[in-house]
C-alpha positions in Angstrom: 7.1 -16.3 -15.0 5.3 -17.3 -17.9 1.7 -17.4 -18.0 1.5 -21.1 -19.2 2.9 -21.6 -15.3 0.9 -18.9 -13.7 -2.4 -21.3 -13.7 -1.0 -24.1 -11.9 0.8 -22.4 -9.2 -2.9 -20.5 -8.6 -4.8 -23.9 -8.6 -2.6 -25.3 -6.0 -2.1 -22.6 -3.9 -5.9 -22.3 -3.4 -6.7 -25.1 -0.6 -3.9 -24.0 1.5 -4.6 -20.5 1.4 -7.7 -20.9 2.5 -6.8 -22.9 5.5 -4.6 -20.6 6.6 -6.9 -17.9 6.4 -9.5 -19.6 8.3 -7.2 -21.3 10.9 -5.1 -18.0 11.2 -8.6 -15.5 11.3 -6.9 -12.9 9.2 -9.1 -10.8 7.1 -7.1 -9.9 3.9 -4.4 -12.4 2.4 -2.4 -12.1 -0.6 0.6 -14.3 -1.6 2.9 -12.6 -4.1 6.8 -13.6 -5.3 9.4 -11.2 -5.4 8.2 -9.6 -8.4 5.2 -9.3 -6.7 2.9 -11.6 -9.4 -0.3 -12.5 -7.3 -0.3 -16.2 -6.8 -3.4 -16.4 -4.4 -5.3 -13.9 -2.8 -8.0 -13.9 -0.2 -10.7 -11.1 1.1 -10.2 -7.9 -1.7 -12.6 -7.0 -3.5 -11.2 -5.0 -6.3 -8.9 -6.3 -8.4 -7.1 -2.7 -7.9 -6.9 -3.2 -4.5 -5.0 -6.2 -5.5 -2.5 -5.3 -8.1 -1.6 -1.6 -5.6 -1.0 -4.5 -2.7 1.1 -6.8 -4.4 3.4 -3.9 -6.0 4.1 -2.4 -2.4 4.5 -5.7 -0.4 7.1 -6.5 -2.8 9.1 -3.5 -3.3 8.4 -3.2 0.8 9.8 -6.8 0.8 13.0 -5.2 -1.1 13.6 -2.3 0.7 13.3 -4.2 3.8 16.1 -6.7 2.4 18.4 -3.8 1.6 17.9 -2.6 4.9 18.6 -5.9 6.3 21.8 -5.9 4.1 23.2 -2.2 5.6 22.4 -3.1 8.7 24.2 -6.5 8.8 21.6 -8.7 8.9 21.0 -11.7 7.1 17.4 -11.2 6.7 14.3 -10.1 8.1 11.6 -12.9 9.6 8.3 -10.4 8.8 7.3 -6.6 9.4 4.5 -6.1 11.3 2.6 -2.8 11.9 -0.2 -2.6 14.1 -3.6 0.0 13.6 -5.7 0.8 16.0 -8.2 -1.5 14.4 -6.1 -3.4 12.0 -2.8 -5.0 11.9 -0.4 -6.5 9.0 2.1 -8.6 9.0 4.2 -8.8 5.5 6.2 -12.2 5.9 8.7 -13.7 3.3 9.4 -17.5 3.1 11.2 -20.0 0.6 10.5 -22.8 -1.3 12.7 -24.9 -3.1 11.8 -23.1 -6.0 11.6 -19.5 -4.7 11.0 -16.9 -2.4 7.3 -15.6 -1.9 5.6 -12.7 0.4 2.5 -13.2 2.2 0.5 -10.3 3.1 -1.7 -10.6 6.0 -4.3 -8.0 7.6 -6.5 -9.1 10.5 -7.9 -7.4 13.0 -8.9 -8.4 17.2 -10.3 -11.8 16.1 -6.4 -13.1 15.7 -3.0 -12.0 17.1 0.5 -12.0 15.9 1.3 -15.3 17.2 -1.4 -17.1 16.0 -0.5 -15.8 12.1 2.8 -16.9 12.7 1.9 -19.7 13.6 0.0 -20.6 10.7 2.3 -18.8 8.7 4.9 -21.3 9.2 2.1 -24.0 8.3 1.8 -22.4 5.3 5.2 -21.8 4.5 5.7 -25.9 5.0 3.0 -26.6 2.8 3.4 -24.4 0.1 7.1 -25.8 -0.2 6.1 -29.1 -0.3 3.7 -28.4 -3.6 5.1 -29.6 -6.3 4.9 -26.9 -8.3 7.2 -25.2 -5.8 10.2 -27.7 -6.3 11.7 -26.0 -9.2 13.1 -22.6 -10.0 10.5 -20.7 -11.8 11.1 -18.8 -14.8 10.9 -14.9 -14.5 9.7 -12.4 -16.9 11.5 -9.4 -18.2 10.1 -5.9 -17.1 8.4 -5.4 -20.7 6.6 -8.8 -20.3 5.6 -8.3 -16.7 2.5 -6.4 -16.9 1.4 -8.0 -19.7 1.8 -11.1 -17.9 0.3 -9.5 -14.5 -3.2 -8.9 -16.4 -3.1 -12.5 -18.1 -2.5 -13.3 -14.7 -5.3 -11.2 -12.8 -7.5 -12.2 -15.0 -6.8 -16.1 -14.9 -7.0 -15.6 -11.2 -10.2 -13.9 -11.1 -11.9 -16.3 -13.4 -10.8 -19.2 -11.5 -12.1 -17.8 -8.0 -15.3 -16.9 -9.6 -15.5 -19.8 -11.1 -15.1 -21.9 -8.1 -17.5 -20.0 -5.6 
């Protein structure tokens, strides 16, 4: 994805992220594509944190397909793993244009239900965006980080910006 398109999809993606946050009561919220570029993100508070999430949800996202793929199995829905304290739920869904990964982490205040639930809000919304009704363009692996910074960095100076 170029980073001319990075902006847009962040703008856009910020209202209904934050619904689903507050209607779903998760803590932590990040909402990465395959490549695992951060398109929103809700509740870290290093921009490390950020980057070492997105990396693992998406190759977790792609061993999980492979897995899927030995196994039979079309796909997937989510993986969930429950903490003592915390629990996660890593959930793909598609858009006309693509297929993203949301990371969720909440704790007692919600359940697995309920992020479902909103989840599938989410997932209706988001693929309604226009943004989302194309195929997006991807980077090559020598662009990629370089892209992922201008990318961190647009992100983080928008939600400063606006808060």
């Amino acid at each position: 994805m170029r980073q001319v398109d990075l902006q847009p999809l962040v703008e856009a993606l910020r209202e209904p992220m934050r619904r689903f946050v507050r209607e779903a009561r998760v803590r932590i919220a990040l909402l990465v594509n395959g490549s695992g570029q951060i398109l929103a993100q809700h509740g870290f508070t290093r921009s490390y944190e950020v980057v070492s999430v997105a990396a693992l949800a998406a190759a977790a996202h792609a061993a999980a397909r492979a897995l899927a793929q030995l196994t039979g199995q079309a796909r997937w829905t989510h993986l969930h793993h429950a903490g003592q304290e915390l629990q996660l739920v890593l959930a793909p869904f598609h858009t006309p244009g693509e297929e993203l990964i949301l990371v969720a982490i909440f704790d007692e205040d919600s359940s697995l239900g309920l992020v479902q639930l909103y989840l599938e809000r989410l997932a209706g919304e988001v693929g309604q965006l226009p943004q989302f009704q194309r195929v997006l363009a991807f980077t090559d692996a020598a662009g990629f980080e370089r892209e992922l910074e201008a990318g961190l960095r647009s992100f983080f100076a928008s939600e400063l910006g606006s808060g």
